[in-house]
VMD Tcl script that builds the backbone (N, CA, C; Angstrom):
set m [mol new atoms 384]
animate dup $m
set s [atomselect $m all]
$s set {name element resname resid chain x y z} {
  {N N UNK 1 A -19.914 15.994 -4.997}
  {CA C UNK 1 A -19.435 16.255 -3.657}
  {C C UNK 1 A -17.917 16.118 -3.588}
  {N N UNK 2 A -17.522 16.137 -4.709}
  {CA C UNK 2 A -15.753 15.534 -4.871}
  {C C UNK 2 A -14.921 17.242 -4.768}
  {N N UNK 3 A -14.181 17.666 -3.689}
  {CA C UNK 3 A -13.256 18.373 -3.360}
  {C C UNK 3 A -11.711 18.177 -3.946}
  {N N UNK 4 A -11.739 18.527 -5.355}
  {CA C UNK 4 A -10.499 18.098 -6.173}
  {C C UNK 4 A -9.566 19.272 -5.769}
  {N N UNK 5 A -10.167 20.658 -5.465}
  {CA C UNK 5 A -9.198 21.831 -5.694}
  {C C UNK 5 A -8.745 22.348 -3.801}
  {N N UNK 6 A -9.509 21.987 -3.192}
  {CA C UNK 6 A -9.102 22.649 -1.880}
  {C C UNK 6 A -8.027 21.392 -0.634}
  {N N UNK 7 A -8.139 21.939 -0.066}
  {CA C UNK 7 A -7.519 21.376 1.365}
  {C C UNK 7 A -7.903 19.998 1.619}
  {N N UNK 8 A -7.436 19.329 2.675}
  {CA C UNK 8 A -8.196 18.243 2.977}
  {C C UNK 8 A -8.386 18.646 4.271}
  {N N UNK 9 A -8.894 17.552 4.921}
  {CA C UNK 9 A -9.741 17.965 5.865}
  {C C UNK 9 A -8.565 18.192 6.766}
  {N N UNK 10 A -7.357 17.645 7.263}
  {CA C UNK 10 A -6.250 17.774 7.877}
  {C C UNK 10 A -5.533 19.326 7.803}
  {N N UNK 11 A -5.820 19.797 6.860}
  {CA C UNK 11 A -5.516 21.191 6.226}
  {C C UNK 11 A -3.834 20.748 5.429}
  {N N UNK 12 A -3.915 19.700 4.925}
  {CA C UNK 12 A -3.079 19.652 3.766}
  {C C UNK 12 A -3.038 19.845 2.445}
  {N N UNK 13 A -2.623 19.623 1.284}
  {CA C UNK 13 A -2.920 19.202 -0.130}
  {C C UNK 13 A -3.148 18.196 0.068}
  {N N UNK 14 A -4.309 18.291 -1.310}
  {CA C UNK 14 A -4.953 16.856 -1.475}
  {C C UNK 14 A -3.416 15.750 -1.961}
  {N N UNK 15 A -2.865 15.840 -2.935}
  {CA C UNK 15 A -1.959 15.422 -3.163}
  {C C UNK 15 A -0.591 14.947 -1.893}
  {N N UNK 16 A -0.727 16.135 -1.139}
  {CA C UNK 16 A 0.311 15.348 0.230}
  {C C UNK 16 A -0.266 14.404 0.842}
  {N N UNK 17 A -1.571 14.690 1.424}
  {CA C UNK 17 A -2.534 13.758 2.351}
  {C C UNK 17 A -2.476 12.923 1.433}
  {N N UNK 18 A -2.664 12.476 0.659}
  {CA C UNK 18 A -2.450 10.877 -0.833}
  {C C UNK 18 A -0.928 9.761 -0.668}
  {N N UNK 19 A -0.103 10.914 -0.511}
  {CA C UNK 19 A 0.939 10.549 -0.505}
  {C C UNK 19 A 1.738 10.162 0.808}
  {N N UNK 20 A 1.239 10.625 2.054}
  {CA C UNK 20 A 1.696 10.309 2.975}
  {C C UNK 20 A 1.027 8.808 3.364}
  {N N UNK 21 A -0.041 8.664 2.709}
  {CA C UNK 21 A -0.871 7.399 3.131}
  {C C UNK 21 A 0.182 6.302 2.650}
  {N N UNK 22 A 0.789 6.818 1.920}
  {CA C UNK 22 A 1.553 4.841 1.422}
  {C C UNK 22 A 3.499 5.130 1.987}
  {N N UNK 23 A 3.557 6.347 3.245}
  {CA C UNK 23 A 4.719 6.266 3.416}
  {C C UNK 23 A 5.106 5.462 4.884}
  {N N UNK 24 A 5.855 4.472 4.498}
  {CA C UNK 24 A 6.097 3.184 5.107}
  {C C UNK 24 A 6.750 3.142 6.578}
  {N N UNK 25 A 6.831 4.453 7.131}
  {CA C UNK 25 A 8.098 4.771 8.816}
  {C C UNK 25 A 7.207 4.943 9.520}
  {N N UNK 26 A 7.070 3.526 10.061}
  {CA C UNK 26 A 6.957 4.196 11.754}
  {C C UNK 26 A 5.369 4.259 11.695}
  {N N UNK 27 A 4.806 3.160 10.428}
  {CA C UNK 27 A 3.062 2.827 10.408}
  {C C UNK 27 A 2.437 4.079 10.095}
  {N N UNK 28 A 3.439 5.465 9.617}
  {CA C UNK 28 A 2.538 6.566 8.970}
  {C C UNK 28 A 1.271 6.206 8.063}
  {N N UNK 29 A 1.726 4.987 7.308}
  {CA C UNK 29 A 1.188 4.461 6.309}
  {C C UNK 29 A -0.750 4.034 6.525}
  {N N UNK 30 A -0.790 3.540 8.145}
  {CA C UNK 30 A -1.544 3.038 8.588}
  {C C UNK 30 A -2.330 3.835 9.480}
  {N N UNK 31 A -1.798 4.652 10.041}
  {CA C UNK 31 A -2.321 5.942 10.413}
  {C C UNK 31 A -2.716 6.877 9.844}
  {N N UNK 32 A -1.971 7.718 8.980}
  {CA C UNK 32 A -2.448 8.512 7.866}
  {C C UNK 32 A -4.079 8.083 6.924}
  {N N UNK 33 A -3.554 7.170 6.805}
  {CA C UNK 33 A -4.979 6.280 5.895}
  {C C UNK 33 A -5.976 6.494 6.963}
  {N N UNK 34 A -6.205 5.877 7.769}
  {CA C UNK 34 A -7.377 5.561 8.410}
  {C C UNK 34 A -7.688 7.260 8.953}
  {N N UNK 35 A -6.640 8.084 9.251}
  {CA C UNK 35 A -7.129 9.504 10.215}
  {C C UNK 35 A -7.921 9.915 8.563}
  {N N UNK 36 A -7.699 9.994 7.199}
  {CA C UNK 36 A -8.246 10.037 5.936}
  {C C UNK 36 A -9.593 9.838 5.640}
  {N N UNK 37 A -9.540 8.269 5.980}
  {CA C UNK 37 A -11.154 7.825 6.161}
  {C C UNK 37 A -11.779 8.639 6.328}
  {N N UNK 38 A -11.588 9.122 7.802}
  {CA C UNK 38 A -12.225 9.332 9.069}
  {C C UNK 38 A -12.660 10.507 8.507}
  {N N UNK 39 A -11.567 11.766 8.435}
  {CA C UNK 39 A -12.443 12.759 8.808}
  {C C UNK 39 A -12.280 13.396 7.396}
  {N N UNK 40 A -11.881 12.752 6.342}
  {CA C UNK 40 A -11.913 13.693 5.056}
  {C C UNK 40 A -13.367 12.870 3.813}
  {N N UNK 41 A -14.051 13.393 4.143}
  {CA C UNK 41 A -15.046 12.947 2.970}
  {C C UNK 41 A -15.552 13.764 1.659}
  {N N UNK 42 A -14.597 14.309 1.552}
  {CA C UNK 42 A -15.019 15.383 0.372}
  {C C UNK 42 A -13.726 15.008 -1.340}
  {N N UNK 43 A -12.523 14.586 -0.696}
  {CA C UNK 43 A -11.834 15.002 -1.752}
  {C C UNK 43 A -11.248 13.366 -1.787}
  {N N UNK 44 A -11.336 13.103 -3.315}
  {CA C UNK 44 A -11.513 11.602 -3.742}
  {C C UNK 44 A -9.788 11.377 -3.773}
  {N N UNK 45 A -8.958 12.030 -4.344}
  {CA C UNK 45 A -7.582 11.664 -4.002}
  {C C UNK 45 A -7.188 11.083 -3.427}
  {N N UNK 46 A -7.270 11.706 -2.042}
  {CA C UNK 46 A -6.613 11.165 -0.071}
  {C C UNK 46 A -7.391 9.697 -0.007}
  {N N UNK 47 A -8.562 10.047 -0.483}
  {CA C UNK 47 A -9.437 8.975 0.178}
  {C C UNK 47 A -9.150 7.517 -0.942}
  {N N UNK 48 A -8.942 7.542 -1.894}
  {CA C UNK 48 A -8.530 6.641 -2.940}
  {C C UNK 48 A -7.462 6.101 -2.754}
  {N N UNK 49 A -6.308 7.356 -2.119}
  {CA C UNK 49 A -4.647 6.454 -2.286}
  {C C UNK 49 A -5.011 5.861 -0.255}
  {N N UNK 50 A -5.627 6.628 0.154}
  {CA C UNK 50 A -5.712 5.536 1.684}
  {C C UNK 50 A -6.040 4.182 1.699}
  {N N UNK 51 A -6.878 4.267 0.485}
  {CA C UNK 51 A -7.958 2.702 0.824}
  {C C UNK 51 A -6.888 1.865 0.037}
  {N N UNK 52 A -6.608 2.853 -1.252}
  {CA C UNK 52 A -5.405 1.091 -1.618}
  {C C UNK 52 A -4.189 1.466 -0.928}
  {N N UNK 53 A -3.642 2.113 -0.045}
  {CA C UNK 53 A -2.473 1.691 1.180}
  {C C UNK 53 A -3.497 0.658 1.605}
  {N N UNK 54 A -4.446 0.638 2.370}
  {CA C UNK 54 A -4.456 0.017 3.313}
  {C C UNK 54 A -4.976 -1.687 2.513}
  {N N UNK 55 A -5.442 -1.945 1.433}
  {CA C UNK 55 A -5.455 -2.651 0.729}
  {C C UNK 55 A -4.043 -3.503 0.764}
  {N N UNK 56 A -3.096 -2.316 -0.249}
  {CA C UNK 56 A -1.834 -2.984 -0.100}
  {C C UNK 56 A -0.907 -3.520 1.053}
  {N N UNK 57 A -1.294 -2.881 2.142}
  {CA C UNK 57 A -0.887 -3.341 3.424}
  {C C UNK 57 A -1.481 -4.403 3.880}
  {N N UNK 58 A -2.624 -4.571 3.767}
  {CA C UNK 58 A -3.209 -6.318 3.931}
  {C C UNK 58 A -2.760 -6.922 2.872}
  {N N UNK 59 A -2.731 -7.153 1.465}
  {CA C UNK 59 A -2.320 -8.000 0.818}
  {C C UNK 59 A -0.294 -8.051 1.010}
  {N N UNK 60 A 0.109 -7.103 1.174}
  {CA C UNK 60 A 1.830 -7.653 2.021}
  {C C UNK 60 A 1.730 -8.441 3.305}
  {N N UNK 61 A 0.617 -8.202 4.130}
  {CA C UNK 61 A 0.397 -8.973 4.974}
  {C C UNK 61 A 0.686 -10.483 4.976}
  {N N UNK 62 A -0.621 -10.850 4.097}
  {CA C UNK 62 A -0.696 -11.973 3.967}
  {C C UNK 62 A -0.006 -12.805 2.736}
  {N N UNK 63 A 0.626 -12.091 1.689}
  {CA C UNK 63 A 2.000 -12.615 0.823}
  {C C UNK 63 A 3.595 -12.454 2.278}
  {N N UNK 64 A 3.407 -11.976 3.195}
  {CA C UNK 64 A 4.799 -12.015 3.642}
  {C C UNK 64 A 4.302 -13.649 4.888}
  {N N UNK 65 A 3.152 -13.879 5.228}
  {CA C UNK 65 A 2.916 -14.976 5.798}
  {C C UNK 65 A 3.621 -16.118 5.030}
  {N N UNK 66 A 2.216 -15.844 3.415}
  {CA C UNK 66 A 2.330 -16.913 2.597}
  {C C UNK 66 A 3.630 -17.580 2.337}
  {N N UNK 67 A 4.873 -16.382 2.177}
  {CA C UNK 67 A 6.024 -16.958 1.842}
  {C C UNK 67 A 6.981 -17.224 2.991}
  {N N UNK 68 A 6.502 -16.635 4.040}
  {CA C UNK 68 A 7.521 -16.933 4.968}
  {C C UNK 68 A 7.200 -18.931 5.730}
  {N N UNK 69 A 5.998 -19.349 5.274}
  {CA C UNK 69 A 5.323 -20.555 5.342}
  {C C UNK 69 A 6.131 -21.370 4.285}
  {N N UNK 70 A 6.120 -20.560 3.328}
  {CA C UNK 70 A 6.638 -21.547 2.166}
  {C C UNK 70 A 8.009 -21.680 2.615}
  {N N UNK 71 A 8.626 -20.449 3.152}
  {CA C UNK 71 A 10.332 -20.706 3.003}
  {C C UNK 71 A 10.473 -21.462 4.016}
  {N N UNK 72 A 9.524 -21.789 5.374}
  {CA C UNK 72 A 9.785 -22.998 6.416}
  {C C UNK 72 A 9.458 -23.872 6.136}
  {N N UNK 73 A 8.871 -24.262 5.209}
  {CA C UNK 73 A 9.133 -25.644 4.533}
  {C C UNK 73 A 9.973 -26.197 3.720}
  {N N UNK 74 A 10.667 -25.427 2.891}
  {CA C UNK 74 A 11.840 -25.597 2.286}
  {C C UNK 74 A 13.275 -25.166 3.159}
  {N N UNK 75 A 12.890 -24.881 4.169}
  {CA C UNK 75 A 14.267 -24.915 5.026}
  {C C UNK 75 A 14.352 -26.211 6.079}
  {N N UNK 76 A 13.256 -26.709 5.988}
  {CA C UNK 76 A 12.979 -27.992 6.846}
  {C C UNK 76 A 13.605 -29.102 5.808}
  {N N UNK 77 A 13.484 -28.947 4.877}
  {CA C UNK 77 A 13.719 -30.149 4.300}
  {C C UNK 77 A 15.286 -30.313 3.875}
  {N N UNK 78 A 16.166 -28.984 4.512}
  {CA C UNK 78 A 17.362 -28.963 5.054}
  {C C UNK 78 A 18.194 -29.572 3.360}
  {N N UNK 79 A 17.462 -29.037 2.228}
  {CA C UNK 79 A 18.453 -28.523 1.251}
  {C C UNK 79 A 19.117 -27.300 0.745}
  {N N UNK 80 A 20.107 -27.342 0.674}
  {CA C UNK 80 A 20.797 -26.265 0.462}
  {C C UNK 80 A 20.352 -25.107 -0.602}
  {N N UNK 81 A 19.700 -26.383 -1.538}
  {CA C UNK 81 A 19.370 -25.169 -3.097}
  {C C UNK 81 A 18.083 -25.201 -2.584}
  {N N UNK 82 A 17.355 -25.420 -2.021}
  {CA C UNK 82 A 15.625 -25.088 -1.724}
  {C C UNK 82 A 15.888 -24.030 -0.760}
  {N N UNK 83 A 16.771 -24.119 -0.062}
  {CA C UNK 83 A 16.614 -23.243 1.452}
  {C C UNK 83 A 16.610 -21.850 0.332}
  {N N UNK 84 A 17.792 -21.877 -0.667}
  {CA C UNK 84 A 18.665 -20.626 -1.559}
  {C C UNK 84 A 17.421 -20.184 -1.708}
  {N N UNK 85 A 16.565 -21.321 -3.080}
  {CA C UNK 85 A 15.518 -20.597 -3.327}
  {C C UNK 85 A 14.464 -20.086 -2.907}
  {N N UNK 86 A 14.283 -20.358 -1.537}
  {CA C UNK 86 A 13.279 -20.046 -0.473}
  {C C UNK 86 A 13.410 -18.390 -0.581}
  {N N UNK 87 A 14.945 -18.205 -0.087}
  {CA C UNK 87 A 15.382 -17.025 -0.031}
  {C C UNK 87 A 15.506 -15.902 -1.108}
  {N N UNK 88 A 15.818 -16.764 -2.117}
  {CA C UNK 88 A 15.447 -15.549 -3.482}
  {C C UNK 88 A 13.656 -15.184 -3.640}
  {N N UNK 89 A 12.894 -16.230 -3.392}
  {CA C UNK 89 A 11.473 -16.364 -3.188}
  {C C UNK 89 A 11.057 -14.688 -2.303}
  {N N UNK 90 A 11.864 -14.876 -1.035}
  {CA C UNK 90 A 11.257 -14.241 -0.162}
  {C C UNK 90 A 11.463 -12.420 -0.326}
  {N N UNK 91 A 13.155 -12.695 -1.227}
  {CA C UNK 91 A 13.763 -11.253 -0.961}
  {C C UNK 91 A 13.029 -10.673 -2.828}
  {N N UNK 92 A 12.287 -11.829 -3.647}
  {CA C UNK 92 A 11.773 -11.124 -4.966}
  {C C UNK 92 A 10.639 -10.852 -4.265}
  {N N UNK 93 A 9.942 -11.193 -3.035}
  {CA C UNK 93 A 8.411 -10.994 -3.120}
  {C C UNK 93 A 8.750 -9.318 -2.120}
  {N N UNK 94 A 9.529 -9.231 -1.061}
  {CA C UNK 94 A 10.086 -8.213 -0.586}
  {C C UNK 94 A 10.120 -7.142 -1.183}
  {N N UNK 95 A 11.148 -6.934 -2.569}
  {CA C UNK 95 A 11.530 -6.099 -3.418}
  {C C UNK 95 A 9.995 -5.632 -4.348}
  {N N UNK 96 A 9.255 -6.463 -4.465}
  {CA C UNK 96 A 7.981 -6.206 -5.161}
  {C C UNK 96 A 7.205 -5.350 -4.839}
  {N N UNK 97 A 6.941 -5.664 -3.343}
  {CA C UNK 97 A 5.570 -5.131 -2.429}
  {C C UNK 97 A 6.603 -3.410 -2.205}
  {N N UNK 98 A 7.603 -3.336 -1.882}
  {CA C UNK 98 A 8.504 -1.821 -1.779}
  {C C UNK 98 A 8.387 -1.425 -3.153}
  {N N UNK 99 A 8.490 -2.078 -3.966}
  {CA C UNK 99 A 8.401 -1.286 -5.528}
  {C C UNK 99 A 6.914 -0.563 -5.577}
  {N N UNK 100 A 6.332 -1.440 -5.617}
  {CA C UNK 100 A 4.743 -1.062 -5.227}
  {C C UNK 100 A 4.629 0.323 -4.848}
  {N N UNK 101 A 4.988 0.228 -3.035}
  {CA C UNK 101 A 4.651 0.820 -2.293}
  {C C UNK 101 A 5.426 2.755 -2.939}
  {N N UNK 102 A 6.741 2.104 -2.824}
  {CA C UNK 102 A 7.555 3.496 -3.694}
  {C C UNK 102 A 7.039 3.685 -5.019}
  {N N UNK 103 A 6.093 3.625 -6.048}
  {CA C UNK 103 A 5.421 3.498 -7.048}
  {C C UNK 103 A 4.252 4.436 -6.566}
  {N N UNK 104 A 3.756 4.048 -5.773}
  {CA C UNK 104 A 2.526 4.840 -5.445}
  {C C UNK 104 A 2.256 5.606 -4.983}
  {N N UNK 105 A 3.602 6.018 -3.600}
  {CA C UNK 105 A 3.423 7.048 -3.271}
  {C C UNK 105 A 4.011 8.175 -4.117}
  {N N UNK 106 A 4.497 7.736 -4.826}
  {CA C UNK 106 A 5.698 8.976 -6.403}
  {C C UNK 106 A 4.677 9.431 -6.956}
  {N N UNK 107 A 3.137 8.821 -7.153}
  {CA C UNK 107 A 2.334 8.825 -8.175}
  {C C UNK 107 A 1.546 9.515 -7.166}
  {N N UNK 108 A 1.216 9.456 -5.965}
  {CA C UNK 108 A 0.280 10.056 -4.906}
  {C C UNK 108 A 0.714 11.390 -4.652}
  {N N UNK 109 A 2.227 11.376 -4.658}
  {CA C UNK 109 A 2.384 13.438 -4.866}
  {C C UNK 109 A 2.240 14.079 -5.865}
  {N N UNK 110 A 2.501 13.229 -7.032}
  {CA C UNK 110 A 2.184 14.110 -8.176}
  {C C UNK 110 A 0.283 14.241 -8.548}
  {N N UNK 111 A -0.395 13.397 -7.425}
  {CA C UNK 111 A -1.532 13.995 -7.573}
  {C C UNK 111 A -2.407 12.933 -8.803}
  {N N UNK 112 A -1.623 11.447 -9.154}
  {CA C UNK 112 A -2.860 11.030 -9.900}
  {C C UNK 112 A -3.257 9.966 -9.451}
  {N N UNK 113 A -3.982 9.809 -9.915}
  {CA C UNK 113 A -5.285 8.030 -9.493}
  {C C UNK 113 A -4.111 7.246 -10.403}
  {N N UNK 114 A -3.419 6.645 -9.576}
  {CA C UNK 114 A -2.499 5.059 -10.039}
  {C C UNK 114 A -3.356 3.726 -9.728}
  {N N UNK 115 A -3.896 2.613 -10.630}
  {CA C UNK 115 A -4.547 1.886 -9.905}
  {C C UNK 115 A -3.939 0.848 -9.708}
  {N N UNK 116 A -3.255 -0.146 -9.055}
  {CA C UNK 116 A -2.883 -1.221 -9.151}
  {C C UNK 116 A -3.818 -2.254 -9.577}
  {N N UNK 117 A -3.286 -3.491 -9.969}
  {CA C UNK 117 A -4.548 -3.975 -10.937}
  {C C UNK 117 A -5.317 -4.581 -10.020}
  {N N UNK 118 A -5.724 -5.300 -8.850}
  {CA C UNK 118 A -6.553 -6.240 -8.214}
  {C C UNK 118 A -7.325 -4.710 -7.338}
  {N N UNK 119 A -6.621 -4.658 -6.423}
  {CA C UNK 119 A -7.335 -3.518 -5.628}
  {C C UNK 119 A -7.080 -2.212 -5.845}
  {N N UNK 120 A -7.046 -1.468 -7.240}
  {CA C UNK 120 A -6.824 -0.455 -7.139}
  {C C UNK 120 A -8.677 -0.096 -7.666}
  {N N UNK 121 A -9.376 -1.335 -8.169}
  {CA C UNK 121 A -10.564 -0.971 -8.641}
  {C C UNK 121 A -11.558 -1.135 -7.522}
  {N N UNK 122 A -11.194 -1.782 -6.551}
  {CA C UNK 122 A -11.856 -1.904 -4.879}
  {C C UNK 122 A -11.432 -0.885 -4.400}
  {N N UNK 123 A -10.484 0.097 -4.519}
  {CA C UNK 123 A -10.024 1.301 -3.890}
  {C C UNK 123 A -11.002 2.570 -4.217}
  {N N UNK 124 A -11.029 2.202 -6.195}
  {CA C UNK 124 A -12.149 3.407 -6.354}
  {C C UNK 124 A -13.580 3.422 -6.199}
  {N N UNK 125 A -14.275 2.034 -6.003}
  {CA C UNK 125 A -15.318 1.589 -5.620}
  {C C UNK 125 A -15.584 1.962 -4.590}
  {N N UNK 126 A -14.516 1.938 -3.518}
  {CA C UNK 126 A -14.794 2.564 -2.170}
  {C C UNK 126 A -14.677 3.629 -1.841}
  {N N UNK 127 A -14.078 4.345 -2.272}
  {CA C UNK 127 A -13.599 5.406 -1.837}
  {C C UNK 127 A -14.418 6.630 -2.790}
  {N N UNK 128 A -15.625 6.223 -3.331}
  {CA C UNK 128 A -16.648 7.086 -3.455}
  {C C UNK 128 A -17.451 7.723 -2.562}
}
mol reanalyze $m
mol bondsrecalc $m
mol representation Tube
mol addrep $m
């Protein structure tokens, strides 16, 4: 039932509809994905790079909590080199989750299954 060669249901390329799912302005990212879900059930691409956006968008979620918790505790304790490293903490975990995100969608126009390692195998599990 896998629609590798035609349209998606949006009347895009499979490969654009993939790629717009992990583009980050203005919650396209979060919209795109889910309108994907919804009404495209034929072509495994769209539906693969939606589920790990939206994967990766919960796990930045809850790493931008995790560290922003951590860096108020090390700014409480009102040292100078903890506060620093709070901040290198926050702006390496920052730079990561955008690497990611620009990683996948580069790989979502050119049209291939990129998996990231934790949820990219919950992405293809689901998105059968």
């Amino acid at each position: 039932m896998e629609n590798s060669s035609g349209k998606s249901a949006l009347g895009l390329d499979p490969n654009v509809a993939a790629g717009l799912a992990y583009l980050p302005i203005c919650g396209i990212n979060l919209i795109m994905s889910i309108i994907i879900l919804v009404t495209d059930k034929t072509n495994k691409l769209p539906r693969f790079h939606a589920f790990q956006s939206l994967l990766l968008l919960g796990v930045s979620i809850v790493l931008y909590f995790l560290v922003a918790f951590i860096y108020g505790i090390l700014l409480a304790t009102q040292s100078g080199a903890l506060a620093i490293l709070g901040s290198l903490l926050f702006l390496g975990v920052a730079l990561a989750i955008l690497g990611a995100i620009i990683f996948c969608c580069v790989k979502a126009f050119q049209g291939q299954m990129f998996k990231l390692p934790v949820i990219g195998d919950m992405a293809d599990k689901w998105s059968n």
